[in-house]
Each structure stands twice: as structure tokens, then as C-alpha cells.
C-alpha positions, 0 to 999 in steps of 0.5 A: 289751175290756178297758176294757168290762170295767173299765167293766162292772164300775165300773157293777156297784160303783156299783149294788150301793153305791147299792142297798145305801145305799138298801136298809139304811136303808128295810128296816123301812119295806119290811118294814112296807109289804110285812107290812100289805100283805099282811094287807089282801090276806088280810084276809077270810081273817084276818077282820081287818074286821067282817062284815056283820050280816043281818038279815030284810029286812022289806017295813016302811018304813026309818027315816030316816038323821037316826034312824040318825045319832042313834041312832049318836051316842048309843050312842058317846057312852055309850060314852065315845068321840068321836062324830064320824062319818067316813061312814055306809055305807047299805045298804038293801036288806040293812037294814043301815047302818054307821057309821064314826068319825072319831077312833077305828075303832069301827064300828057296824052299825045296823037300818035298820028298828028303829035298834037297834044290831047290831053294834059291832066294831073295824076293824081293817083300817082300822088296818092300812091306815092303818100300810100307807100311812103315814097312822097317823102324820098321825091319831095326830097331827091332821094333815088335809094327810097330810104323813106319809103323802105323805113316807112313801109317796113314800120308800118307792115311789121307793125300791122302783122304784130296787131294782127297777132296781138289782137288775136291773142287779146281775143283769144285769152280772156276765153281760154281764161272763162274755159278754164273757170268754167271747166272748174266750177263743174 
């Protein structure tokens, strides 16, 4: 009995060393993980993305995307920003496209059936998504292969299973260890 007891409690002291090596080193990346994680879970609460614009769904024809896309394109570049589009999110039957750029997070939403441009917001969820998996870093500095975001987001995802694991060790052997002696003093 007791050499299960010394055991017990040499394996408790290693977990609680490990748990503590891992934990101190990452805790601004968990905090950071935890904090943006929880803004994009709020983030329509917090209005933290541009909401659609509406607009009277006319029964007139839409105009073509090549129109949307250029009428995009000259709007961003008068306003001095890069005009290289990531996406353009079509949505005909609300009469709405949004137009997501590579380089920077403006987002325009256009009238699909005037091309005037009705909205321009910055999307700021993409931002805080983007400091979330780590993939700020690969932007800030050109990087198509997302190493950053790949380190980042292994480090901190085997290091949050290990606490997980280890905690519940830690958890767990002080009361193996009170069972033990207990059974034993009876």
C-alpha cells in the first residue's frame, strides 16, 4: 500500500510540473484563443460583421457580376486601396452582392440592380477570426502556405488536450490517494 501511495503521488508531481511547463508559456496564446473565440461566438450580438444592406427587390433585370466587379474595383481604388477581390458573395434574390478583398477587410455591398454601391464597412470579424486561428500573422506578412496559422493552431490545440488531460489527472490522484488511506485506516 504504501508503495501505491508513493507511486500515486510521484505520478500526481509530474503531471502537476508538466501541466504547470505547458500552461505558463502558452497562457497569453489561451487567453487570446479563448477571448476572439468568444467575440466570434458573440459576434452578431456585438455587431462586430456589416450587416446586410436591403434594398426593394425590384422584378427589373440584374445587372451582370462583370458590372458588380467593376463597379467594385473603381470605388476601392478611389479610395486608394488595393483592388484585389478575395470573393464576391452574390445574393440575388435580396438584390445585394458583397465584395470581400484580398489585402485589406473593406467589404462593399452593391445593388445588384443599379451597381451603386450601398454599402462600405470594415469586417471586423474577419480580423478577429484571423487573430483567433493565428492567420494574422501569415497575412500581415504575405504567406500563401499559412505556416503561422498551422504552428499556432497545432501549439495551442495539443497544448489545450494535454491540460485537459493533465488536470484531470491532477484532479483525479489526490483522491485515489485520500481512497487509499482511508481504505487503510478502516
Amino acid at each position: 500500500m504504501e508503495q501505491q501511495l508513493k507511486s500515486l503521488a510521484k505520478s500526481a508531481r509530474w503531471y502537476r510540473k508538466a501541466h504547470r511547463f505547458v500552461a505558463l508559456p502558452l497562457v497569453a496564446f489561451l487567453f487570446i484563443m479563448g477571448t476572439t473565440g468568444l467575440l466570434l461566438a458573440w459576434k452578431d450580438e456585438f455587431k462586430l460583421k456589416p450587416p446586410t444592406a436591403t434594398i426593394e427587390v425590384k422584378g427589373n433585370a440584374l445587372i451582370s457580376l462583370d458590372s458588380i466587379k467593376n463597379n467594385a474595383i473603381t470605388h476601392i481604388e478611389n479610395s486608394g486601396l488595393s483592388s484585389e477581390i478575395d470573393r464576391i458573395d452574390y445574393r440575388p434574390h435580396k438584390g445585394i452582392a458583397k465584395v470581400i478583398f484580398t489585402d485589406h477587410f473593406t467589404e462593399l455591398q452593391i445593388d445588384c440592380y443599379t451597381g451603386n454601391i450601398i454599402s462600405e464597412q470594415t469586417r471586423t470579424a474577419d480580423v478577429i477570426e484571423m487573430i483567433h486561428d493565428g492567420s494574422i500573422i501569415d497575412f500581415i506578412f504575405k504567406n500563401s502556405s499559412k505556416p503561422a496559422k498551422l504552428f499556432y493552431s497545432t501549439l495551442t490545440s495539443l497544448s489545450l488536450m494535454f491540460l485537459a488531460f493533465s488536470g484531470f489527472w491532477l484532479w483525479l490522484k489526490p483522491r485515489q490517494i485520500k481512497s487509499i488511506k482511508s481504505n487503510s485506516t478502516k
